[in-house]
N, C-alpha and C positions, 0 to 999 in steps of 0.2 A: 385702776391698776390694783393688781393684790397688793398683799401687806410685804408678804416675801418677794414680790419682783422690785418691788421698789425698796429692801434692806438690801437686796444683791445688788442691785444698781448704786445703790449709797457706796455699798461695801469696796464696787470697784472702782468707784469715782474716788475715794480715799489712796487706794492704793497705787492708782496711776497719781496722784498728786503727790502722795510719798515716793511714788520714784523717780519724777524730774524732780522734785527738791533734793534728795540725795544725789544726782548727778550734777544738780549744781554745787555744790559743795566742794569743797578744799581733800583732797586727800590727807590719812594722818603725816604726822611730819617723818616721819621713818619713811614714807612713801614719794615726799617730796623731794622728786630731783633736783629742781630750779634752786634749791639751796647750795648743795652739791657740787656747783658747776663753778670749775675754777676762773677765776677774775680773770679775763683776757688783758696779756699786755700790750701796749704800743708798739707795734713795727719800730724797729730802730732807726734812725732819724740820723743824719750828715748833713753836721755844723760846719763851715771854710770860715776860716780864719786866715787873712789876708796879712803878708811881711809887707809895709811900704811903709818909705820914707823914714825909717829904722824905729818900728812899732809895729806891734800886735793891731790888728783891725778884725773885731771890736778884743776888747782886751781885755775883756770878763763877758765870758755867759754862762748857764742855766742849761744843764743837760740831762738825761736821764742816764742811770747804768744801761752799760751796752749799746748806747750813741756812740757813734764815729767821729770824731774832728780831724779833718783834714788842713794843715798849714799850708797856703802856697807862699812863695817867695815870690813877690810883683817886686822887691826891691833890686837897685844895682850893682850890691856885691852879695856876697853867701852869709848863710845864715844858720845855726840850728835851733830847737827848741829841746830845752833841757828841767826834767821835774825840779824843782830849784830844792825844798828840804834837805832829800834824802840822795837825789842822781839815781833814782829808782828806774827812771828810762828818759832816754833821750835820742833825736835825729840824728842820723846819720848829717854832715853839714848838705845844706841845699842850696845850690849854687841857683841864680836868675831863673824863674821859669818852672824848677824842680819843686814838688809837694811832696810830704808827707803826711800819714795817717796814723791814729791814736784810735784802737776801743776802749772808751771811757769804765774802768772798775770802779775808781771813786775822786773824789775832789782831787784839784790841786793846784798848787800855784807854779808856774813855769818863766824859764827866763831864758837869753839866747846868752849861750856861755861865750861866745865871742865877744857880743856888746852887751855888757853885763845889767847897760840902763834900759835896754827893752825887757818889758816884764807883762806878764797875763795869767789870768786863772781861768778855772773853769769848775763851775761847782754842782751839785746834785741835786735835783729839782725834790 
């Protein structure tokens, strides 16, 4: 082979290898989306918290903001759940059978303003 077919074949065999190595490469960071891309949250999640036997079941757990807790009353007279601090919010009472629901903003501790010795929290994972 001549001297120049074989610098033109060098020539292109360099430059096809320079351009799969530049496609494998990283884009610059101004270019990189996958940075960019907002944290996905968890689907929000529904905790029951069971009234029996005149107690919270379980009587503390571990939620996320924006989880749901629902109270049911399995016990045999009525019942409410009341933010115990502040009385920031609280059930309507729940007689045998009747539940209520809570979206979780933030911690707290609660108690049933009727039977003032049942007491529960629920705090922020």
């Amino acid at each position: 082979m001549s001297a120049v077919i074989m610098l033109i074949r060098s020539s292109l065999m360099i430059l096809v290898s320079l351009f799969f190595l530049n496609g494998c490469s990283s884009p610059p960071e101004e270019y990189n989306t996958t940075s960019q891309i907002p944290e996905e949250k968890p689907a929000p999640s529904l905790y029951i918290v069971q009234i029996e036997q005149m107690k919270f079941f379980p009587s503390s757990i571990s939620v996320n903001a924006g989880d749901t807790i629902m109270w049911v009353n399995n016990d045999m007279v009525a019942h409410d759940v009341t933010e115990e601090k502040n009385k920031s919010w609280s059930s309507s009472l729940l007689q045998p059978g009747k539940s209520w629901k809570l979206v979780v903003k933030e911690s707290a501790d609660y108690y049933c303003s009727i039977h003032v010795v049942m007491k529960g929290s629920f705090g922020i994972k």
